[in-house]
C-alpha positions in Angstrom: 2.0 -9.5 26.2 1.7 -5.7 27.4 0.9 -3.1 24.1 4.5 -1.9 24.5 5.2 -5.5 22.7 2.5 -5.0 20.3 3.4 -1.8 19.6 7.3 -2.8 18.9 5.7 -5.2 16.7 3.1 -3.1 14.4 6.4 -0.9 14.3 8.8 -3.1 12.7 5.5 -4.4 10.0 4.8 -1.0 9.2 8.2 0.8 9.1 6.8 3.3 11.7 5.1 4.3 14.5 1.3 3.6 14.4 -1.0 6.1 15.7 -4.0 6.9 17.6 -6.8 9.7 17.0 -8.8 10.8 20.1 -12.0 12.9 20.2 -13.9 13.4 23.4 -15.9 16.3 24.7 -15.5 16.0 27.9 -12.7 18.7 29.6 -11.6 16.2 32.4 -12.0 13.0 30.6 -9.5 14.8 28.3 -6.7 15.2 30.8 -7.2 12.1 31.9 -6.2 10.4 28.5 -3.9 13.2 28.0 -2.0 11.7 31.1 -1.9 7.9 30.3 -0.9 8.7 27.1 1.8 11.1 27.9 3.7 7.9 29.5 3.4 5.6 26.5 5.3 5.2 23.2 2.0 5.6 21.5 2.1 8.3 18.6 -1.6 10.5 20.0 -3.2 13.6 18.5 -6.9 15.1 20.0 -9.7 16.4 17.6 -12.3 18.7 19.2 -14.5 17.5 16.2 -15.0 13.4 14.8 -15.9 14.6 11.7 -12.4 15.9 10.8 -11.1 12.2 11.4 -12.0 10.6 7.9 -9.8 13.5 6.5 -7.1 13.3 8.5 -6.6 9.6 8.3 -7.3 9.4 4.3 -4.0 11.6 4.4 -2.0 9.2 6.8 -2.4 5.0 7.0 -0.7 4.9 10.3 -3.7 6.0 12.1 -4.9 3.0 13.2 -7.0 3.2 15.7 -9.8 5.9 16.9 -11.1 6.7 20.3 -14.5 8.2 20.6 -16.6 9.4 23.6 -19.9 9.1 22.4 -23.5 9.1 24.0 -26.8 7.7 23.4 -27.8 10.6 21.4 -24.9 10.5 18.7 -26.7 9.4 15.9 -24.5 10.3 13.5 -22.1 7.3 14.9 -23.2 4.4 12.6 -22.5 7.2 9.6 -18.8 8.0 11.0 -17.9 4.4 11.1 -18.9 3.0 7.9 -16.8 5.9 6.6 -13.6 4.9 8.9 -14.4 1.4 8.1 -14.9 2.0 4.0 -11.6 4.0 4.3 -9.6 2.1 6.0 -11.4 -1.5 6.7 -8.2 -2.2 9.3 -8.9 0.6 11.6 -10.1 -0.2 15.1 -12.9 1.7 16.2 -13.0 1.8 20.4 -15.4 3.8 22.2 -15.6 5.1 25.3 -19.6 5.3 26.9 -21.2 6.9 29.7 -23.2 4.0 31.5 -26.8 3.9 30.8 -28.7 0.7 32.6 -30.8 -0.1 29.7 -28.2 0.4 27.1 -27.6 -2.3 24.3 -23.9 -2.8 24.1 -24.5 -5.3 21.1 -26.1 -2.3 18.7 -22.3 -1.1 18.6 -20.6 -4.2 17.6 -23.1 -4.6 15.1 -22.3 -0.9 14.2 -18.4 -2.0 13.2 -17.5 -1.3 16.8 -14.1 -3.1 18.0 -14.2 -2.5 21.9 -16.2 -0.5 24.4 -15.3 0.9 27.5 -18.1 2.6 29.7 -17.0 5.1 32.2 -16.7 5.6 35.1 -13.1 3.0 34.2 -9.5 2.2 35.7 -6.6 3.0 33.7 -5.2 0.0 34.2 -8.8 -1.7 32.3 -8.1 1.1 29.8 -4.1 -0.1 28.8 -5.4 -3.4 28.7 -8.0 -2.4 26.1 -5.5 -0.7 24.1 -2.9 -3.7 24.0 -6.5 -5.9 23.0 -6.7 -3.7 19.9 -2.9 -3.2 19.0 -2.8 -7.1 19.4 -5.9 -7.3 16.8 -4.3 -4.8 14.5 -1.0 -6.9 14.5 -2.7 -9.9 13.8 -4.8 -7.8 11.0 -1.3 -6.9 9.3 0.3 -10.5 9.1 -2.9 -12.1 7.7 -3.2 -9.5 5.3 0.6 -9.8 4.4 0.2 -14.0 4.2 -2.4 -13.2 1.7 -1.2 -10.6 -0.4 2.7 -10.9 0.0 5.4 -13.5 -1.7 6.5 -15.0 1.4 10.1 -15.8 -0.1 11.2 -12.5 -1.9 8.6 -10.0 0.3 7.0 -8.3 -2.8 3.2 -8.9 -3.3 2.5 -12.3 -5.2 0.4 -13.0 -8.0 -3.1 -12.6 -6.9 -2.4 -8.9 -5.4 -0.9 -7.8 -8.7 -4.5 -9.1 -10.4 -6.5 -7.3 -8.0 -4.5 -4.1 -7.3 -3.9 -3.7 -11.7 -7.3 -3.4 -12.3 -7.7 -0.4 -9.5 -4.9 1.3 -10.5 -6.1 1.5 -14.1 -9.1 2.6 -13.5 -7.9 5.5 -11.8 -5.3 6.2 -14.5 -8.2 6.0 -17.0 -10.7 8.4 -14.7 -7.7 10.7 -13.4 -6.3 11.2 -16.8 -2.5 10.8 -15.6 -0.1 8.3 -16.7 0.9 4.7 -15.2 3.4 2.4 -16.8 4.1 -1.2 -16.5 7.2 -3.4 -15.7 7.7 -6.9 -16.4 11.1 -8.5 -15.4 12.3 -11.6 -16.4 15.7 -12.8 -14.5 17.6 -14.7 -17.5 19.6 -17.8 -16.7 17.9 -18.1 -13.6 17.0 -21.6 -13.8 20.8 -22.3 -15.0 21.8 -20.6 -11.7 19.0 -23.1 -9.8 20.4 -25.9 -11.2 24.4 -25.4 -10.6 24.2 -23.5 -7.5 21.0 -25.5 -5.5 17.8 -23.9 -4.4 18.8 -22.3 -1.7 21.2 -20.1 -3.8 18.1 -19.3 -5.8 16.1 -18.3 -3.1 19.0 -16.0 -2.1 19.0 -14.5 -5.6 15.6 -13.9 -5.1 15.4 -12.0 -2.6 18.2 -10.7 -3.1 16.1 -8.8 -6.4 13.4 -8.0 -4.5 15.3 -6.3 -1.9 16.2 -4.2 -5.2 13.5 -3.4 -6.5 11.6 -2.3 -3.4 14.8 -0.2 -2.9 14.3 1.6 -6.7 10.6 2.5 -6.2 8.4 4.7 -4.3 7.2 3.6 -1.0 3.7 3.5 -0.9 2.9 4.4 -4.4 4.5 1.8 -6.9 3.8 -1.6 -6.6 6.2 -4.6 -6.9 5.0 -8.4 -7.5 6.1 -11.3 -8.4 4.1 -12.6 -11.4 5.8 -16.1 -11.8 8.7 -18.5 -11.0 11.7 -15.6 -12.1 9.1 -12.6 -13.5 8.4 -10.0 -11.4 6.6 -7.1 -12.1 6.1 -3.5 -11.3 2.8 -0.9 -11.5 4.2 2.8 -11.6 1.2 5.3 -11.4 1.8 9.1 -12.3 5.0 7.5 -14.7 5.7 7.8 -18.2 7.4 5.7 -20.2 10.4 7.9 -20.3 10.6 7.8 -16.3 9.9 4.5 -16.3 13.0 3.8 -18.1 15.3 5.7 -15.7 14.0 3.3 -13.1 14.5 0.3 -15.2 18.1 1.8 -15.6 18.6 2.3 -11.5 17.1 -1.5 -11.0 19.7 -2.7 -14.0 22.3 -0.7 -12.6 21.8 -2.0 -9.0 21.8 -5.5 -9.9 24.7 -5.6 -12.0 26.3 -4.3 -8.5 25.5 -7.5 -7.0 27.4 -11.3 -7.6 24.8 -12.9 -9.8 26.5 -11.7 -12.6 25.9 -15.0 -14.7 21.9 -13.9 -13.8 20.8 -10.9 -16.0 17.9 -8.9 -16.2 15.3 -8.1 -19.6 12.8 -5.5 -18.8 9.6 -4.7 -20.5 8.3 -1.0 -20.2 4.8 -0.1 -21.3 2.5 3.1 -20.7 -1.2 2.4 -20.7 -3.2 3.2 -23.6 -7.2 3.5 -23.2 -8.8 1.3 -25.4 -12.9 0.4 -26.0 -13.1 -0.8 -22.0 -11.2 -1.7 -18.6 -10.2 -5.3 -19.2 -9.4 -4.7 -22.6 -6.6 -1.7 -21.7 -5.5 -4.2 -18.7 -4.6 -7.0 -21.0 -3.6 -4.8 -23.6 -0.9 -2.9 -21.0 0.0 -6.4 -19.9 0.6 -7.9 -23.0 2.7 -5.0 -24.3 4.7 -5.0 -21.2 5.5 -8.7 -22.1 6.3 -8.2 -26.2 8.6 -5.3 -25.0 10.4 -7.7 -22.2 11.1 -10.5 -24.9 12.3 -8.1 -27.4 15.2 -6.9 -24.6 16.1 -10.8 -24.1 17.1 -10.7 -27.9 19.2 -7.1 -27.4 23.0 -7.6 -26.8 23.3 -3.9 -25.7 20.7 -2.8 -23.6 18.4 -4.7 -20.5 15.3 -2.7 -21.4 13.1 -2.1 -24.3 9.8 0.2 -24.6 7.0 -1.2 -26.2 6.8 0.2 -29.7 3.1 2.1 -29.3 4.0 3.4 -25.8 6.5 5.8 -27.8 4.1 6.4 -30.5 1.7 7.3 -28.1 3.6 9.9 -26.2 5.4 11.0 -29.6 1.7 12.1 -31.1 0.6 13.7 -27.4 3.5 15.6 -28.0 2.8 16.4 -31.4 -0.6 17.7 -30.4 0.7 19.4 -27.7 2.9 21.8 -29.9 0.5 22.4 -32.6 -2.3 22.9 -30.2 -2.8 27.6 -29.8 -0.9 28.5 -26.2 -3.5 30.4 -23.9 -1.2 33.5 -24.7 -2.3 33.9 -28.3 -6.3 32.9 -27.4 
C-alpha cells in the first residue's frame, strides 16, 4: 500500500489531515524535500531551528511525524527526542544522516529513533520510508483505539475513564479551575433489550453515543461508557451550572430521537478538594452517582445537581461579593 492509502486512512481516524515537521540545515537538501513534498497530500511545515518543535507540536496533535537532518556532532539529539517522545509517545521520529563509515546506526534506535535514511538517497527510497511510518502511525492509532475505546458505541470504555479521571483531577486540583462530572443512566433500557432484541439495543447505543460526542467539546471533554447502559462524561474548565446546559442539549437531543420508551437520568457534580487525590476522585464519583439516582425518582426534570456542588459554588460566590474589589484597596 503506497502512503497516499495510509494517509486516507490516519485521515478518516483522526478527523483530519496529519502532519509533518521538517528541520534541516542544509540549503539544497531543503529544496529537495520542498519538491517531493510539494506533490503529496501531506500537510508539511520547515523550522530553521529543532528546538521550536516540542512547542509547536504541544500546540497541535496532528503533527505526527518529525524529520531531522542531524550529524554526528548533535549531541543535543537524545535530549530532543525524549522530549518529542514524553510529549507525544506516538510521534515518529525519522532522521535523515550524512554517511559516516564507522557510524553506529543502532545508537539511534536505542535513542527512540523510528527510521533512518543516510544521504546521499533516491526519492523513490525516501516515499517509501514515509509510507513505512504513516503505516506504523496507523497501526499506532487503531491499537490505541482497541484499548482505550468501546468498540460498540465509540466512546472510551471503562478502563480509559479510570486512568484519564485521575489526570484530569489532578490538574483541576493544581490549576485551580473547575471540572464537573456526568453520569448517565439510560432508564428502561433493558425493557427495550428484551422486547425489541439485541441488536435494537446496540442501535440505541450507539445511537447515544453519537449524541453525546455531538454535545461536547472535541478534544477537551471526555465521554465513556462506565457500564452496561451508564455512560459518563469528564468536563474540565465546567461548572456545575454549565454543566447543566449540556445535560439539557444531551436531554434535548435524545428526546429528538425514537427511543422515546428509553429515557435519560443525569447526575451533575463539580469536584470538591478534599484531604487527597483518591479521596476527591471517589468523592466526585460518588456524588455524580447520588445526584443521577435522585433524577430517576424526578417526574419533571432528567437532571439533578448534587446537593454540595451548589453549596459549594453558592459560598465561592458568597466570598466572592464580600471579599474588598481592588478599586477600594
Amino acid at each position: 500500500m503506497c502512503y497516499i492509502t495510509w494517509l486516507n486512512l490516519i485521515e478518516k481516524e483522526l478527523k483530519g489531515k496529519p502532519k509533518i515537521i521538517i528541520s534541516v540545515r542544509d540549503k539544497f537538501l531543503k529544496v529537495y524535500l520542498e519538491e517531493f513534498f510539494r506533490n503529496t497530500e501531506l500537510v508539511v511545515g520547515f523550522v530553521n531551528d529543532s528546538n521550536k518543535i516540542i512547542d509547536i507540536i504541544s500546540h497541535d496533535p496532528l503533527y505526527q511525524i518529525i524529520i531531522l537532518s542531524v550529524s554526528e556532532k548533535d549531541r543535543h539529539l537524545p535530549l530532543l527526542i525524549e522530549k518529542l517522545k514524553e510529549n507525544n509517545p506516538n510521534i515518529k521520529v525519522f532522521i535523515i544522516l550524512d554517511y559516516f563509515k564507522e557510524e553506529d546506526l543502532g545508537r539511534y534506535f536505542e535513542m527512540g529513533v523510528d527510521e533512518i535514511i543516510l544521504t546521499p538517497f533516491t526519492l523513490n527510497e525516501f516515499k517509501a520510508r514515509i509510507a513505512k511510518l504513516l503505516k506504523e502511525h496507523y497501526l499506532d492509532i487503531k491499537l490505541q483505539k482497541f484499548i482505550i475505546e468501546d468498540p460498540l458505541t465509540n466512546v472510551y470504555n471503562r478502563r480509559y475513564f479510570e486512568e484519564i479521571i485521575r489526570e484530569e483531577v489532578y490538574k483541576s486540583l493544581r490549576q485551580k479551575y473547575p471540572l464537573s462530572l456526568m453520569m448517565i443512566d439510560l432508564d428502561k433500557f433493558k425493557w427495550y433489550n428484551d422486547n425489541f432484541g439485541h441488536q435494537e439495543g446496540d442501535k440505541l447505543l450507539q445511537s447515544f453515543g453519537k449524541i453525546l460526542w455531538e454535545n461536547v467539546r472535541e478534544r477537551i471533554d471526555k465521554v465513556c461508557r462506565y457500564g452496561g447502559d451508564e455512560f459518563v462524561v469528564i468536563l474540565p474548565h465546567t461548572s456545575w451550572k454549565n454543566a447543566a446546559l449540556i445535560a439539557e442539549r444531551i436531554c434535548k437531543a435524545w428526546e429528538e430521537k425514537e427511543f422515546n420508551s428509553v429515557t435519560l437520568s443525569i447526575g451533575i457534580a463539580q469536584l470538591i478538594e478534599r484531604e487527597d487525590l483518591e479521596k476527591s476522585i471517589t468523592d466526585l464519583i460518588n456524588r455524580a452517582d447520588k445526584a443521577m439516582y435522585e433524577a430517576k425518582k424526578d417526574k419533571v426534570n432528567n437532571w439533578k445537581v448534587d446537593e454540595e456542588s451548589v453549596k459549594q459554588l453558592s459560598s465561592e460566590e458568597l466570598q466572592s461579593e464580600e471579599r474588598p474589589s481592588q478599586s477600594l484597596l
